[in-house]
N, C-alpha and C positions, 0 to 999 in steps of 0.2 A: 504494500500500500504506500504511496508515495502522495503528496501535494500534487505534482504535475497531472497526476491521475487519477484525478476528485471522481471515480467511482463509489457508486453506491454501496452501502455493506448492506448484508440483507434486503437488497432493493428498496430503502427508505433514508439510511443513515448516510448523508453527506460529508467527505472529509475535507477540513478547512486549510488546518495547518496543526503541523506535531507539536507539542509544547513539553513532551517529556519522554526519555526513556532510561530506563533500568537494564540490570540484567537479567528480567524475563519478560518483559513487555514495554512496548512503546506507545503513548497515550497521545491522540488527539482531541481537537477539535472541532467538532463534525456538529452538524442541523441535521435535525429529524424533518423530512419533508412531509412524513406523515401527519406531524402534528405541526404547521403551519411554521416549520426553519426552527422550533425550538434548539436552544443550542444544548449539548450534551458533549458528554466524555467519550470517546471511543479507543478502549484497550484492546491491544491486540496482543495476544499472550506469544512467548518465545517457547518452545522447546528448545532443552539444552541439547545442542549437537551431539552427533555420534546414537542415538536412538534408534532405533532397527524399528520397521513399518509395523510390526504386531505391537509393540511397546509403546509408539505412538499412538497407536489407533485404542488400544485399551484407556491411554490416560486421556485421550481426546473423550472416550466417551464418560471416563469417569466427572473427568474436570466439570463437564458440562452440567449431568447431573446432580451432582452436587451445587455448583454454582448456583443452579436454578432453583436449589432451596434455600439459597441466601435471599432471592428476591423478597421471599414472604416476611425479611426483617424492616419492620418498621420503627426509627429511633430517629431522636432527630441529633447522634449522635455518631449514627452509624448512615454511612454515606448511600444513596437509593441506586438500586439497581432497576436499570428500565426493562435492560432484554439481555439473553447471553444465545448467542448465534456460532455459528459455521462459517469460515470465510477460508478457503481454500487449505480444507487442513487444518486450520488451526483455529480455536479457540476465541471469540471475540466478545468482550463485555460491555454493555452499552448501561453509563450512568449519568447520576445528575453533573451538572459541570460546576465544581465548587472554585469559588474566586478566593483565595487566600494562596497559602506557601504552607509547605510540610514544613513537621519542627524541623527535620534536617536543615532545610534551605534558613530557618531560623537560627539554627546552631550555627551553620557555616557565615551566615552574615553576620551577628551579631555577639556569636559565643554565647557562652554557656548562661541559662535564665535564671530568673531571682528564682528562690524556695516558692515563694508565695504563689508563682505564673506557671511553675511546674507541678505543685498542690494542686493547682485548677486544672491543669492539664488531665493530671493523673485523674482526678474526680469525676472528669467527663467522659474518658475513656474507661473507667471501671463500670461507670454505668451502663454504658453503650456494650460493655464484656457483658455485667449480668444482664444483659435483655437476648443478646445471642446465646448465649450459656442454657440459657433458659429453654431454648427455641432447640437444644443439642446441637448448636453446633461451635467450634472451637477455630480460631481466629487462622493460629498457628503460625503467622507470619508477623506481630504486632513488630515495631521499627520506627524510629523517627520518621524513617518516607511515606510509612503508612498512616500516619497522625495528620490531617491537615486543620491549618489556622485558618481563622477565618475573626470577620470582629467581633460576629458574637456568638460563636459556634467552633465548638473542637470535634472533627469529624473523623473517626477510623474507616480507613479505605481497604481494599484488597481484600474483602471477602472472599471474592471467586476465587482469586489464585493462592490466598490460602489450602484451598483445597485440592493443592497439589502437595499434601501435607506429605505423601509417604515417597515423596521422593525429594521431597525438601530434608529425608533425613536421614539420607544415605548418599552413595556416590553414584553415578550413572553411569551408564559402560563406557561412555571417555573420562570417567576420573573428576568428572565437574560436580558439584555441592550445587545443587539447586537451594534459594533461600538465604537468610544471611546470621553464620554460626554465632557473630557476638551476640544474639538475640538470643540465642536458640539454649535452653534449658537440656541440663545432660539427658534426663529423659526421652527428648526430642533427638538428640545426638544420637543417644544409644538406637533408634528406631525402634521404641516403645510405642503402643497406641495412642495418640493425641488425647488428653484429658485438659477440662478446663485449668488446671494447674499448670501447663505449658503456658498459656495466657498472661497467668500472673506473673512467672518468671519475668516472659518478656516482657513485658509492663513494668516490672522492676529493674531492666534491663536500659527500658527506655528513658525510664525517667532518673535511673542513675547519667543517664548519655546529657540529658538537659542539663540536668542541673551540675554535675563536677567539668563538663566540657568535653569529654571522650568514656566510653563504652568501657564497662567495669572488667573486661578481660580484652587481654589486648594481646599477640605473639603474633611472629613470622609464621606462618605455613596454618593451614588445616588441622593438623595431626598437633602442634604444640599450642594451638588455639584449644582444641579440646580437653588434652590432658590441663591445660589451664581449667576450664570451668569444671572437670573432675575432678581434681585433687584442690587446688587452693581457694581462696578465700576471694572475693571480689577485691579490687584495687581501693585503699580506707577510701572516704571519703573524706573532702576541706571543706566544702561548699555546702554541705548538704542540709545541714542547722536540723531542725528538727525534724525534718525530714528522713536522717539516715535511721532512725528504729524503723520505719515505715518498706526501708528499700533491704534492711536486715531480712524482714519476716518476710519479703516477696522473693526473695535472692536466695530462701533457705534451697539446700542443695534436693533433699529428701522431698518428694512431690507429697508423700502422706503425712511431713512434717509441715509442709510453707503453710504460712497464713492463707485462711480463705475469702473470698471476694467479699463479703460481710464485715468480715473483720478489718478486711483492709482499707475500705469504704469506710469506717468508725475511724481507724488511724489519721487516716488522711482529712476528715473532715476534723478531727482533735485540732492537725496542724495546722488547715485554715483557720477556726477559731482564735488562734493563737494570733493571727494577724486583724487586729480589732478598726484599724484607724486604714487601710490599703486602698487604692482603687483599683479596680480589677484591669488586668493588662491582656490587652491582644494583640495580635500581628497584625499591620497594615496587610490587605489581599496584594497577591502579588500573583505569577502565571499559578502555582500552586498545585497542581491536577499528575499522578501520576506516580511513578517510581521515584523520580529524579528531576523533576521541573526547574525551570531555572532558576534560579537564585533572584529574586529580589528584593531593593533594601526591607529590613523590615524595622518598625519604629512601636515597640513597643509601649505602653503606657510606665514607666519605670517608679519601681518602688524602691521604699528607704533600702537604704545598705544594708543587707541579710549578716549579722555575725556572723563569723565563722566559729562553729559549736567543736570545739578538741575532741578527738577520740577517745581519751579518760579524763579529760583536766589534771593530768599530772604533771602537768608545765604550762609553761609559756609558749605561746606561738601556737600556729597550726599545725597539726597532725598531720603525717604523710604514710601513715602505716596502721594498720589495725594495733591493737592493743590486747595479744592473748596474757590472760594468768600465766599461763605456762604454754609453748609453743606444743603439738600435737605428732606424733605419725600419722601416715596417709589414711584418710579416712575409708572407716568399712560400713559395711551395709547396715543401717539401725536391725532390731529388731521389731516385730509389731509393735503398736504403741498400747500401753499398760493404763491397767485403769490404775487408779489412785488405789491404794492398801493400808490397813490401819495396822498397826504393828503395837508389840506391846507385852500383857501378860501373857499371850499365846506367840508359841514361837512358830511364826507362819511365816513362808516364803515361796516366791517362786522359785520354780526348778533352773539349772540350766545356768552354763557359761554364759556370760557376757563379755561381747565383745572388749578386748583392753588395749589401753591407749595408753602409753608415757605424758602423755600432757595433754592442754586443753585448747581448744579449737579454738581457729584465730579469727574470734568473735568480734564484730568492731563493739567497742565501749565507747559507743555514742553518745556527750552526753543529752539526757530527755528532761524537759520539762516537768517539773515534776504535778504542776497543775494539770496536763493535760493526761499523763499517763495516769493520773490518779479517778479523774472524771471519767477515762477509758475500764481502771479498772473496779472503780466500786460506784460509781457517779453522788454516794453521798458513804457520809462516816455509818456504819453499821453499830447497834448496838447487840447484847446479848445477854443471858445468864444463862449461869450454870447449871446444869438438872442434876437431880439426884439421880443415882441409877434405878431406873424401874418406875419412873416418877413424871408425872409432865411438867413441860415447859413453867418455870416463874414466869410472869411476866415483869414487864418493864425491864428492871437491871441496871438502873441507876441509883438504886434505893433497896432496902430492905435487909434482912438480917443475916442474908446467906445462906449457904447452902450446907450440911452439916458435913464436916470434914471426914465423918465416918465412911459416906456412902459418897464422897466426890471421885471421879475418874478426871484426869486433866488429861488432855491429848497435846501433844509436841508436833509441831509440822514440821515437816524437812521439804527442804525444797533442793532439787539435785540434779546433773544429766542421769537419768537411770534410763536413755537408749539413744544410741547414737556411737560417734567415737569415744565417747569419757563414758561410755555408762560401768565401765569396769570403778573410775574414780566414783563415781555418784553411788553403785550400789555398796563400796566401803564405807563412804559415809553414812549411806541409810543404816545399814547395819550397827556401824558403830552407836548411831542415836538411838537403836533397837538396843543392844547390850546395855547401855548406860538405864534405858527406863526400865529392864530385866531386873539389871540386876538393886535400882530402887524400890522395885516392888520384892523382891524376894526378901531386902533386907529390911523394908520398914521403913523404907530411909523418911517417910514424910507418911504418920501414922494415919492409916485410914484413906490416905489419898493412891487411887490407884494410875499409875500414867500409861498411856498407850502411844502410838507414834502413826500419824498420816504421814507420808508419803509420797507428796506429788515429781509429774517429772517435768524438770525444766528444757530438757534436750539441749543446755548450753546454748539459749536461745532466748535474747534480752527480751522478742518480741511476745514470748512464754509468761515474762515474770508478771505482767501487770493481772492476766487472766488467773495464773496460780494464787498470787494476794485476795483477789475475790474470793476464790472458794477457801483461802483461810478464814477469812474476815468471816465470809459467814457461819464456817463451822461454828457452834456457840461454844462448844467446849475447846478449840484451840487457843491458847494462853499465848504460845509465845512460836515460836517459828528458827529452824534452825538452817543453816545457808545463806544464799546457794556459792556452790561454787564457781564462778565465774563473776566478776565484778560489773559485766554488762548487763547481767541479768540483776544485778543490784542494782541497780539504779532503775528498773522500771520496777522490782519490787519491793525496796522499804518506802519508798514516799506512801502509797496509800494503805500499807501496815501499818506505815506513824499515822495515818491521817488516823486510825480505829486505834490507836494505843497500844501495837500489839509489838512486844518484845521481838527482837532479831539477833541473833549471832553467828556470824557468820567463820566456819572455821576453812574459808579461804580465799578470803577476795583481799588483796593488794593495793588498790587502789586509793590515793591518799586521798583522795576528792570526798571518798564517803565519809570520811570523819573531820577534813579538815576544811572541807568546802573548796569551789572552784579559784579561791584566792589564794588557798596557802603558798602559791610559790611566790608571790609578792608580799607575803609578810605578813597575809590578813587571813590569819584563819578563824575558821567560823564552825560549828558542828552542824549539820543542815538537820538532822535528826537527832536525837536525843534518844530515841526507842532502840537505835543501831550500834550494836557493838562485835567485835570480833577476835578470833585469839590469837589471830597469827599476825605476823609481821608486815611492813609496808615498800612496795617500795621508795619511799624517804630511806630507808632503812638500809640498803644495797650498796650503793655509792662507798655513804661513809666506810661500811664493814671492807667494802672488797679493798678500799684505800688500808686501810690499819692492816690489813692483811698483807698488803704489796709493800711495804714498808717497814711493817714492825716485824715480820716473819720470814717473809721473802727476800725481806733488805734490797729492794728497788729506791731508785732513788730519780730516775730519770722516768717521766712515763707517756708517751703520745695518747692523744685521748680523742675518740672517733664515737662519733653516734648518726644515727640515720632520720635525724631530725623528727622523731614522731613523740609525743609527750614522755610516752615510756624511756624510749631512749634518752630524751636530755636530761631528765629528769636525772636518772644515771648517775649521766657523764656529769652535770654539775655537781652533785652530789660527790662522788669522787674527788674530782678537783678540786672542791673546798678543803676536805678532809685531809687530801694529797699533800699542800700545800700548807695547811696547818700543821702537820706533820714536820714540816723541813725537805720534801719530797720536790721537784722539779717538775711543772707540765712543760714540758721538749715542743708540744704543738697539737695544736685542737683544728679538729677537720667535722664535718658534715657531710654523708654521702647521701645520695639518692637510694633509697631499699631498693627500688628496682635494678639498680648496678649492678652489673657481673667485674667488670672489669677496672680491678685497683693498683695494675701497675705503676702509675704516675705515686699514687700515694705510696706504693710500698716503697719507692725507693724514698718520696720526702722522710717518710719513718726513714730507712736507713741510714741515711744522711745524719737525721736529727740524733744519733745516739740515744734512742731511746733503749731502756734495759726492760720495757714494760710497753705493752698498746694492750689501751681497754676500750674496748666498744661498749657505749649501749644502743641496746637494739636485739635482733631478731637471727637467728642459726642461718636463715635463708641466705642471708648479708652475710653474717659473718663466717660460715664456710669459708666461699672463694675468698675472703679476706684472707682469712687465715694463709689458705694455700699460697695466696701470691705473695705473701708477705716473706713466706720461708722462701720462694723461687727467688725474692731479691736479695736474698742471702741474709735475711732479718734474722737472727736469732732469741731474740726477743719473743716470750708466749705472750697471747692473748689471750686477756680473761673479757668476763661478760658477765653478766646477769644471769636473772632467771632465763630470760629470752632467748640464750644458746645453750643454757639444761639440757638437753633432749638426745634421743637416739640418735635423730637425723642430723645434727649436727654432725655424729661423729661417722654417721655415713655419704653425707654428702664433702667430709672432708678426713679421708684415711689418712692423713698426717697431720691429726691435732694432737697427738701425743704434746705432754706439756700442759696445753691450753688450759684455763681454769674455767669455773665459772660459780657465782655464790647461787645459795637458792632460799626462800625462806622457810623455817622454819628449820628442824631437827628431827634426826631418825629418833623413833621410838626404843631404839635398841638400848640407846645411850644413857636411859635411866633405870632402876627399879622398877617403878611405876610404869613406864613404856613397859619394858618387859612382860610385867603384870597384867595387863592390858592385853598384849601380844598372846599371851599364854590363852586366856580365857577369850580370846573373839576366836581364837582355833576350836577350844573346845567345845562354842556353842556350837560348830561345825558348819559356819556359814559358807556357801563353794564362791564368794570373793575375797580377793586376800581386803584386805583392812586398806593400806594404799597409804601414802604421805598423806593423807590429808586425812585419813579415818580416827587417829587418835585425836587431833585437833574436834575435830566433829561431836567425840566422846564429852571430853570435856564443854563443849557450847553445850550439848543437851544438857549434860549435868551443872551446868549454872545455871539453865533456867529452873531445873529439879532441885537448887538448892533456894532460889529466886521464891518458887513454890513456898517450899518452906517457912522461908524469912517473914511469908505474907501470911501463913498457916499460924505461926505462932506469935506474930502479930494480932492476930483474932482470936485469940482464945480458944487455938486448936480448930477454926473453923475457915474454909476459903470463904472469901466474902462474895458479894453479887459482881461488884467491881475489881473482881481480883487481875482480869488483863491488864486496867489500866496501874495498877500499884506494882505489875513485876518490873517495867521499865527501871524505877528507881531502886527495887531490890536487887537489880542485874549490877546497877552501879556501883553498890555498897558492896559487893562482895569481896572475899579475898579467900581463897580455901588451896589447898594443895591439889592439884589435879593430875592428869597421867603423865601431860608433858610439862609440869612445874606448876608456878604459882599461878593461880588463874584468880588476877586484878586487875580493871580499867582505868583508864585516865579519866581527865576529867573530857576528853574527845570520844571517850570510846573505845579507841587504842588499846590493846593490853601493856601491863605494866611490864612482863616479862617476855620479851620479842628477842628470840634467839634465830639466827641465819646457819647455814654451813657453807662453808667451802670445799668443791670439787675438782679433780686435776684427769685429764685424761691418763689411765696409766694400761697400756697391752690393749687399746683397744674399747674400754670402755672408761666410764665414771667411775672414780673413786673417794669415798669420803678423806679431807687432808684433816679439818680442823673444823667444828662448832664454837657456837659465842655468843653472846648478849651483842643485842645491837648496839647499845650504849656503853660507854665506859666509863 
């Protein structure tokens, strides 16, 4: 079909001029003469080269058929299809003629959009999803090109050729990828059946592309494009503000883990709210129509300056790197998803290994709003009391004389990955908060009061935690809440636990923001919650230790100092440096790389040069691998330490010559005390089949300060729990001080524990080995 040869398509449809093409179709301009010159879109679809005549003629007749049940969608979101015809062979779809620009041509003109016009985006397109979703059928193809702007209309196009879904997900006998893989959700990759869940990947995909400027996996070739969206984490997000919880839970890898289109509709409408004073922004129409249209200007309505929200707020500046607790091995397949389980004086379990992980997925730690994720997840404070057992509900539970401590049961909620890659970590946790309430009730420890343990699971999935605080909040008998592991899921779940008063301890989140507030690194710390406390260490806490160590043990004296710019990382490295230097120790030179870098010969030789007797990175194994390696090829002899962030397996398999190398972690082996030991002995003999794990003894102990919290407030009342016993544990968590598995278990006045011990690790034959434990402070 050509302009010169303005034939007719289906002997009605006039062609004008072409205004766009792609790589599977070319889109014009064309009048319908039937209906008096109306002007219309007319696609002509591409088959990719090299298709053999049987091959074609099947997908011709599929495309069709299908296509012609997109007609029946009516949205005023989803772009109208008039007719889908035959035109020599090939495929032809005749639509309304929409006068705007794809977001593409918007990205490319004007870069990347505010939070507030890609919220709108997203909102219009979800809906426009559930109205087809609705109708069965799944988009498959969603893309910046397929979004067009308009001024007061966000329209999804390429219905029809979505529905070349099953060869958009594989290769074609010449080796060509029909469709476009940065969109495409591993499910779609893998050549799974299209499920609405493909949808929202892409949707997450897309609006990750708006709002940071470029598409959240990015590599050379096909083949390292995929294992990108297989194994790693999307690219963090700078831009994203409140919006990155939102592109977390759409991004989630597991199609029966992601957020569903309801849910994600509530997110996103959270973070429109959030913009109370904005005027809504469109794209001036520009050619607009098609795969690839041309590019013109677009002038958007432009809103206030969007913050840039940190990936943990554990420093200054923008985050250029997710922000995991502990870095992960390559992720395995979850297992189904588990109901919630009450655990307690029946030792009840599910059967069966779970998957194990060395560390924890490289969640972004977004930080969220704590108004909107709280309105998400309880939309007012809940109240409750406690029932006796066998007894109905009190009511009210602001008032009255309690419930009689004879016949009280308290329940403990945990909150943990229990499926996914960490659920090996998550169900040592559970278990451990199962032994600790065990073995309270065996001994008495709180007369008359029996405790039991809920259970929920967070799949290491921040966009999990605000829906799990709900159904704590509403349990009435949940007192207090033990977790999670992951500090992204903390932060969408203690805000609306504080909002109900309900106690938190977390025995492993890191993250200095939850206790010291988003200001600590400029001097102003703040506690954001007061109901939040935890027992393990921070990283505040890493820096100083790994400096005293390089120094007072190592007797370094010279040290280069490199981080990957992302909160976790500098947070680190200034940390070090302070300590380094207070010390009498020399910083030789401080560098900054890109985490996506491979290539640090230029650095390795400045190290060399600089006499450095020491290079510390903070940051992440990915990074500092090839660091490492190229540091030794410039004849560095100098090891590198790290963080927790280069702890892991893969470090030492993505770099088989880190012999030497260090790295601190927080907290301490349970080996190391009595009481670990103790611990160790009896979580075997309950015969639980997950081992206990670095973080199971920590967990022990959080249960049992809110089982001693319990107490404090039992014998406060005259041996009775009161009505209002949730909101009185907060301050009996604070007052505590008692000897626990892994030492003294005391809070600061932040929340903080008093006794925060780290270790230091050195690669030695091949693996981690413990050098030395410590007290963070001296």
């Amino acid at each position: 079909m050509t302009e010169q040869n303005p034939e007719l398509i289906a002997g009605r449809y006039q062609l004008v001029e072409r205004i766009g093409q792609g790589g599977m179709g070319r889109v014009w301009r064309g009048l319908d003469q039937h209906l008096f010159g109306r002007e219309v879109a007319v696609k002509e679809i591409l088959f990719p080269p090299g298709m053999d005549d049987g091959d074609r003629a099947a997908l011709l007749r599929r495309f069709i058929g299908e296509a012609r049940a997109a007609v029946t969608l009516s949205h005023p979101g989803i772009i109208t299809i008039h007719d889908v015809v035959e035109h020599q062979g090939a495929p032809v779809i005749v639509m309304e003629l929409v006068r705007g620009q794809s977001l593409a041509a918007a990205i490319r003109s004007t870069g990347r959009l505010p939070v507030q016009r890609v919220a709108e985006i997203g909102a219009a397109v979800l809906d426009a999803l559930a109205e087809a979703h609705r109708a069965r059928i799944v988009h498959r193809d969603i893309k910046p090109d397929n979004v067009l702007l308009t001024k007061d209309r966000v329209v999804l196009t390429d219905f029809g050729i979505a529905h070349l879904a099953d060869a958009t997900t594989r290769l074609s006998h010449s080796g060509t990828v029909i469709g476009t893989p940065h969109y495409m959700p591993p499910e779609q990759l893998e050549g799974k059946r299209p499920t609405p869940a493909n949808d929202l990947w892409a949707l997450g995909a897309t609006l990750y592309h708006a709002v940071e400027g470029h598409p959240p996996f990015e590599a050379d070739g096909l083949h390292a494009l995929a294992v990108a969206v297989f194994t790693r984490p999307p690219r963090p997000t700078v831009h994203a503000g409140p919006l990155a919880p939102v592109l977390d839970a759409l991004l989630t890898k597991d199609p029966a883990q992601r957020v569903a289109a309801a849910e994600a509709a509530e997110m996103l409408a959270a973070v429109l709210r959030s913009f109370t004073t904005v005027p809504p922004a469109s794209a001036e129409p520009g050619q607009g129509q098609g795969p690839d249209p041309v590019p013109e200007p677009a002038s958007p309505t432009p809103s206030p300056q969007t913050p840039t929200v940190l990936d943990s707020g554990s420093g200054a500046g923008a985050g250029q790197r997710p922000v995991p607790e502990r870095p992960t091995a390559p992720p395995v397949p979850p297992p189904p998803a588990e109901e919630p389980v009450t655990r307690g004086s029946a030792h009840g379990r599910e059967g069966g290994e779970r998957a194990s992980s060395r560390g924890r997925r490289l969640t972004r730690r977004s930080v969220v709003l704590a108004s909107v994720l709280a309105t998400l997840a309880t939309g007012s404070v809940l109240t409750w009391t406690l029932t006796q057992d066998g007894d109905a509900p009190h009511g009210g539970g602001a008032a009255g004389g309690g419930s009689a401590a004879s016949s009280a049961t308290v329940v403990i909620g945990v909150d943990a990955p229990l499926s996914g890659g960490l659920s090996a970590m998550g169900a040592g946790m559970r278990n451990s908060a199962e032994l600790a309430a065990r073995t309270a009730n065996e001994t008495g420890h709180v007369p008359g009061v029996t405790f039991e343990i809920k259970a929920l699971d967070d799949g290491a999935d921040p966009a999990r935690g605000a829906s799990n605080a709900a159904r704590f909040v509403s349990d009435k008998k949940v007192l207090g809440v033990v977790g999670p592991l992951n500090s992204g899921v903390a932060k969408t779940l203690v805000a609306p636990l504080a909002q109900a008063d309900m106690a938190v301890v977390s025995p492993g989140n890191t993250d200095p923001v939850l206790t010291l507030g988003p200001d600590w690194a400029a001097g102003s710390p703040s506690r954001p919650h007061s109901t939040y406390f935890r027992t393990v260490a921070t990283d505040v806490d890493q820096g100083p230790f790994a400096a005293r160590y390089l120094h007072g043990e190592a007797k370094k004296t010279k040290v280069y100092v490199v981080d990957d710019a992302s909160p976790h990382g500098t947070a680190l490295a200034s940390g070090l440096t302070a300590e380094f230097t207070k010390l009498g120790g020399t910083v030789v030179g401080t560098e900054q790389v890109d985490p996506a870098e491979r290539a640090f010969e230029g650095l390795a030789e400045r190290v060399r040069s600089s006499g450095a007797d020491a290079v510390y990175f903070g940051g992440y194994y990915d990074t500092a691998a090839p660091l490492s390696q190229q540091l030794e090829q410039a004849g560095v002899t100098a090891p590198l330490m790290g963080g927790d962030g280069i702890f892991d397996q893969q470090y030492l398999t993505m770099n088989p010559k880190a012999e030497g190398d260090l790295a601190t972690n927080i907290g301490a082996a349970a080996e190391e005390t009595a009481a670990g030991q103790d611990f160790l002995t009896r979580y075997r003999k309950a015969g639980y089949p997950e081992a206990a794990g670095w973080y199971g003894p920590y967990a022990y102990d959080a249960t049992w300060a809110l089982i001693e919290a319990v107490k404090a407030v039992v014998t406060a009342h005259d041996g009775t729990l009161p009505a209002d016993a949730r909101t009185e544990l907060p301050p009996a968590v604070a007052r505590l001080d008692f000897d626990g598995v892994m030492g003294r278990v005391a809070f600061d006045r932040n929340g903080d524990p008093v006794n925060r011990r780290l270790t230091v690790y050195a690669v030695k034959g091949g693996s981690w080995a413990t050098v030395t434990s410590g007290p963070a402070t001296r």
